[in-house]
C-alpha positions in Angstrom: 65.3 109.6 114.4 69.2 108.4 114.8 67.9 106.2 117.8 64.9 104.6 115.7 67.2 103.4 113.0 69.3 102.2 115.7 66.7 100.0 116.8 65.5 98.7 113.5 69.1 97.7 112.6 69.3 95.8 115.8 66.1 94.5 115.4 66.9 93.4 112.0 70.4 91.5 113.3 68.9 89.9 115.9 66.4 88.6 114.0 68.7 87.6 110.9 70.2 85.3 114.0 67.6 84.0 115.2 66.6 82.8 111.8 69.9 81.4 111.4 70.2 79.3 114.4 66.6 78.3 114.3 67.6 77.1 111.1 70.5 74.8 112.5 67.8 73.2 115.6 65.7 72.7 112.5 67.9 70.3 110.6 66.4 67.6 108.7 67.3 64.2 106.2 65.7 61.4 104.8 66.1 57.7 104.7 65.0 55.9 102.2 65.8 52.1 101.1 64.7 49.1 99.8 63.9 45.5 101.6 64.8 42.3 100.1 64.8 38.6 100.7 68.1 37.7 100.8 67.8 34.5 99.2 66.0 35.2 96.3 66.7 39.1 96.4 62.7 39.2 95.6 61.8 42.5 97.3 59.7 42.0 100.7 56.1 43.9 100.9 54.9 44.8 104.5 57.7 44.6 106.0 57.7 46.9 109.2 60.6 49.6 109.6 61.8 51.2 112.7 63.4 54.4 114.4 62.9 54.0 118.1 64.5 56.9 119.3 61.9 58.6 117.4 59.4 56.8 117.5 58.8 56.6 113.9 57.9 53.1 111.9 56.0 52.7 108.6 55.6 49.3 106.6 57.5 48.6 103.4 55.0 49.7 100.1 54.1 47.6 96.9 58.0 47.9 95.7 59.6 46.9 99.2 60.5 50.6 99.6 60.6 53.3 102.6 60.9 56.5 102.9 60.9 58.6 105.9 61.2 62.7 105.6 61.9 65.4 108.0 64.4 63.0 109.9 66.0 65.4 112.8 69.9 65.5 112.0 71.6 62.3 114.1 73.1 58.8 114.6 70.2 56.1 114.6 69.2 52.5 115.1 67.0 51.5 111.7 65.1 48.2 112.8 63.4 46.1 110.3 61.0 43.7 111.3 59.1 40.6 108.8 57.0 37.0 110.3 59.2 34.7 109.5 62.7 36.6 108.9 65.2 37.6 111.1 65.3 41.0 112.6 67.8 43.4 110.7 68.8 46.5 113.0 71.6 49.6 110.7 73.2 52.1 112.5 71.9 55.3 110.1 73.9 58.7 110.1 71.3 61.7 109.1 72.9 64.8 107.5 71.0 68.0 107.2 69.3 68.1 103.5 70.6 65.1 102.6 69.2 61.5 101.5 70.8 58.5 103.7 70.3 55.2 101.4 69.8 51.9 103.4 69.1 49.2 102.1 68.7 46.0 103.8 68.7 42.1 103.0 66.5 39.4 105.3 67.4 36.1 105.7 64.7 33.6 106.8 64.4 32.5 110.3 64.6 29.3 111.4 62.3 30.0 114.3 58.5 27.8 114.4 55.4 29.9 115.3 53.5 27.9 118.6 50.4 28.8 118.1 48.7 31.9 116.7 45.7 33.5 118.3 44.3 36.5 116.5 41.7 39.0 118.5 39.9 41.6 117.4 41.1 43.8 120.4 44.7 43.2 120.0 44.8 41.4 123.4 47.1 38.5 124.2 44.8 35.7 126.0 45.0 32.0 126.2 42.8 30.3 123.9 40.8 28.7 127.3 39.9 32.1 128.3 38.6 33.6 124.9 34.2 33.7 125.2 34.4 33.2 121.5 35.2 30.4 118.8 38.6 30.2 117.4 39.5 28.7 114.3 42.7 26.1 114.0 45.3 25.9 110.6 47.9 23.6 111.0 50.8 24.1 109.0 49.7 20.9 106.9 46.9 22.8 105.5 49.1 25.6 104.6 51.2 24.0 102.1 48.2 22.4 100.5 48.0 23.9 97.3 51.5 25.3 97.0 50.7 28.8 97.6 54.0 31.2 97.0 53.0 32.7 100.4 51.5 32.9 103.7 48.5 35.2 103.1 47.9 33.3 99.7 47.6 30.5 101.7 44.8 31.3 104.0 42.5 31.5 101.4 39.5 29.6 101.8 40.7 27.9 105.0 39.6 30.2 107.7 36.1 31.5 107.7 35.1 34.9 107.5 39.0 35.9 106.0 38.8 37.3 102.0 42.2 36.7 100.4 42.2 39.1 97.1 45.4 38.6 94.9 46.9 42.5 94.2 48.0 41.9 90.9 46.5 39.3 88.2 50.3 37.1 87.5 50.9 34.1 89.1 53.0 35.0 92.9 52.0 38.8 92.9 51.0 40.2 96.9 47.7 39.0 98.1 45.9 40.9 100.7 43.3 40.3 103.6 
């Protein structure tokens, strides 16, 4: 009987251990922030956010905020990435239960886009070797209409592309 209790009690500890260093492999954060244009400190939808090392990303929602949970405890690289900005990398420092804050300013980028081809298929190809049509906007036809974006702009220029507004005021998000 001594020996039985013996074993439970050493059963018990050993467990009680492995619970506690489980716990410690197990360490999680979060990191959560906000995007903004620098310029105008207007805060930037869409915008694509990055943890390579693990291979975690997730895009910017309606208020230019991120979150990401269950963050293994660790030093990181946090990438952010907009058409049209410059890329914004943070080192990040994730403590276990804790909320790491970052957040981050883009400045525009000086840098002119060639030329855009967009596939269904997600495949780079020259516009030669495409066995379909492709249609052409030059950045003339853009700024017609003095559109407060991008996306905004492409309505009714291309065919087959629906441009919905998000939010009824003048300069809210637009869609495709």
């Amino acid at each position: 009987m001594q020996k039985l209790l013996q074993l439970n009690f050493l059963s018990l500890f050993a467990f009680i251990i492995l619970c506690f260093t489980g716990h410690q492999a197990l360490a999680q954060g979060v990191v959560s922030g906000t995007v903004t244009d620098a310029d105008s400190d207007e805060t930037l939808i869409g915008v694509n956010i990055l943890i390579d090392e693990l291979d975690l990303g997730m895009p910017t929602d309606a208020e230019g905020q991120f979150q990401f949970s269950n963050v293994p405890v660790g030093e990181y690289q946090l990438e952010a990435r907009y058409i049209g900005f410059n890329t914004v990398q943070r080192s990040v420092t994730v403590a276990d239960g804790e909320e790491t804050v970052v957040n981050l300013e883009m400045t525009m980028s000086n840098a002119e886009l060639d030329e855009l081809v967009v596939t269904s298929f997600g495949l780079e190809q020259e516009r030669k070797s495409l066995g379909y049509s492709v249609q052409e906007i030059d950045s003339e036809n853009l700024t017609v209409g003095n559109q407060s974006n991008v996306v905004s702009a492409l309505g009714g220029k291309v065919s087959g592309v629906q441009v919905t507004n998000t939010g009824g005021s003048p300069g809210s998000s637009s869609r495709i």
